[in-house]
C-alpha atoms as one frame of an Amber mdcrd trajectory, in Angstrom:
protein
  56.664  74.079 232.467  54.920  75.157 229.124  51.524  73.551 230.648  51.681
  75.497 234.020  52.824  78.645 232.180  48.814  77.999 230.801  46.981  77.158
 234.070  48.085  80.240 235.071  47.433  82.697 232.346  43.802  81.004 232.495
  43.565  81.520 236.144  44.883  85.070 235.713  42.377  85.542 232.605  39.263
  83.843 234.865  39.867  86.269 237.496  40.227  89.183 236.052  36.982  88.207
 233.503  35.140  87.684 236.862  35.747  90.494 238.365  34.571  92.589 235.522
  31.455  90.837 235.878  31.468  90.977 239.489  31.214  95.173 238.457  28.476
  94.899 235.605  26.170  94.191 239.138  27.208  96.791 241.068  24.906 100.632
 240.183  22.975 103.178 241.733  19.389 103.844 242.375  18.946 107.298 243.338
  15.758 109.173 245.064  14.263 112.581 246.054  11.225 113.720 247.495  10.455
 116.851 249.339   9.528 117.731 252.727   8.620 120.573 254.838   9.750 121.561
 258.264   6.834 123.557 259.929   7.333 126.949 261.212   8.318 126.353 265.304
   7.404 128.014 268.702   9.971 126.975 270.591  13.263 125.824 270.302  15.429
 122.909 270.974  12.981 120.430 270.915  12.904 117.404 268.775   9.965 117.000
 266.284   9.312 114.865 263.476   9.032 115.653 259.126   7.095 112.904 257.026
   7.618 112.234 253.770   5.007 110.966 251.275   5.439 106.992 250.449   7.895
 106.770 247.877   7.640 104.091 244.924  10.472 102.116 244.684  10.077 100.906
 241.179  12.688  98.636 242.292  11.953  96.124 239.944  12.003  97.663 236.738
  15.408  99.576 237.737  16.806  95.706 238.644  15.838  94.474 235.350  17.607
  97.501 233.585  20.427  96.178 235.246  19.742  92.894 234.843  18.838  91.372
 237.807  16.020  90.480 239.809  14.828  91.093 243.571  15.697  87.669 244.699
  19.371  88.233 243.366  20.249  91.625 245.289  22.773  90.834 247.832  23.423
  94.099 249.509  21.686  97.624 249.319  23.578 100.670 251.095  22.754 104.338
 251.385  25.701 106.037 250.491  24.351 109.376 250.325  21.744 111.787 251.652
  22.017 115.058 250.876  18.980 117.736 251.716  18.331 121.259 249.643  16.556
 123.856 250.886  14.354 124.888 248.153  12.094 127.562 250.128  12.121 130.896
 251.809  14.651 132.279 249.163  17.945 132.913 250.275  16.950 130.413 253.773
  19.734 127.756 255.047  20.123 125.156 257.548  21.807 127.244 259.965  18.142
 126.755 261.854  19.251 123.346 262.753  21.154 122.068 265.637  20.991 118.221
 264.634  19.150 115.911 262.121  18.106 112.447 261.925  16.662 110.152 259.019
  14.988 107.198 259.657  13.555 104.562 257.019  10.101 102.441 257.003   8.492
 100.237 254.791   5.438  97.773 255.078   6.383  94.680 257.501   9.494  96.423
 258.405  11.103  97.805 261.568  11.989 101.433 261.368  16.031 101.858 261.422
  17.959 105.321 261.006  20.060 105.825 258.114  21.552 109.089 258.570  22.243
 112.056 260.667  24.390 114.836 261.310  24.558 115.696 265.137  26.178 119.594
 264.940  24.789 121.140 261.728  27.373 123.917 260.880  26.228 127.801 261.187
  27.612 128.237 257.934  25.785 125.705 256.482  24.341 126.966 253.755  21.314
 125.662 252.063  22.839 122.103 251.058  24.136 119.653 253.969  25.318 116.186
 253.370  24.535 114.188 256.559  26.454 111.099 257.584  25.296 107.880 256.788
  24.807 104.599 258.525  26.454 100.856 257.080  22.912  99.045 257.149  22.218
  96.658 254.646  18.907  98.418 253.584  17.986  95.404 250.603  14.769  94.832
 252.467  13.294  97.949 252.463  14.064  99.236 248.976  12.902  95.655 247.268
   9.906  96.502 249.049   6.985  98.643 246.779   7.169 101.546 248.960   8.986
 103.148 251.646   8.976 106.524 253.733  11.331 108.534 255.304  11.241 110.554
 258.687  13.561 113.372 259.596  13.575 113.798 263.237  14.742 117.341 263.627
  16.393 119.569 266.352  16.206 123.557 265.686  18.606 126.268 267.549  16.278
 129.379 266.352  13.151 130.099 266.130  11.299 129.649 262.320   8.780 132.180
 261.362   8.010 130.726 257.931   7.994 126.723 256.449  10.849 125.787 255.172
  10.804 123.427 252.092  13.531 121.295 251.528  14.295 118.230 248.477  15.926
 114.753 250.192  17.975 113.240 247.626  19.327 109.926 248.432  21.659 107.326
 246.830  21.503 103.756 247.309  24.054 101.374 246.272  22.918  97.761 245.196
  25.278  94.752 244.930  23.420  92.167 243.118  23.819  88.967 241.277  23.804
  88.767 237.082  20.885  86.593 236.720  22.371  84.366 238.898  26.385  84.269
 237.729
């Protein structure tokens, strides 16, 4: 009795020690670059935003959390949020829908996020839904970009610059435990 009593505070002990582990490789690698949506002539038709490449600097992040690219097993976006940053006083209420697509060298471009009725009370932050796609490949990779394919419901006299801030979770290995 005393023995099993044992066996199972050690299996109880081993679990719980892995699982604390198991959450030492879980964190956040978090991004934002700015883009600009051109002033428009016409309305409710689709056009595209670019952003510059971004560095990844995926490997030095990894080894501050001490792993390596070959041990990530899962990347996610779990958030992308956009902020206008100019006119003054502008807000999103110029957009009927938004998409966000990621590419990187060698890779296939997928979308990551949207939000198919922006609000008219928007405001000048929106937090579009995001997609479940393991994304691993394309932040490991050096560089990637993003497009925002873009639907507006008014017509834009000025530019409008806006920050994309995204946040990726990574599920990865401790140097292989």
């Amino acid at each position: 009795m005393f023995k099993k009593s044992i066996a199972i505070i050690c299996l109880f002990t081993l679990v719980i020690a892995c699982d604390k582990l198991d959450e030492l490789t879980k964190f956040n690698m978090e991004y934002s670059q700015r883009a600009t949506i051109p002033s428009t002539a016409g309305i409710d038709l689709p056009f595209d935003v670019f952003t510059p490449e971004i560095e990844t600097n995926s490997e030095s992040t990894f080894e501050v959390n001490d792993t390596r690219k070959d041990l990530i097993e899962e990347i996610k976006l779990t958030e992308l949020e956009l902020v206008m940053i100019s006119p003054e006083g502008a807000d999103f209420s110029f957009l009927n829908s938004i998409e966000v697509y990621i590419s990187a060298d060698g890779l296939e471009e997928i979308r990551i996020a949207s939000l198919d009725e922006v609000p008219e009370d928007a405001g000048n932050r929106i937090t579009l839904d995001t997609s479940d796609a393991d994304l691993k490949e394309y932040i490991k990779s050096d560089e990637f970009s993003l497009r925002l394919n873009t639907v507006t419901d008014e017509l834009m006299s000025t530019d409008h610059e806006l920050e994309v801030n995204s946040t990726f979770f990574v599920d990865a290995k401790i140097l292989g435990l």
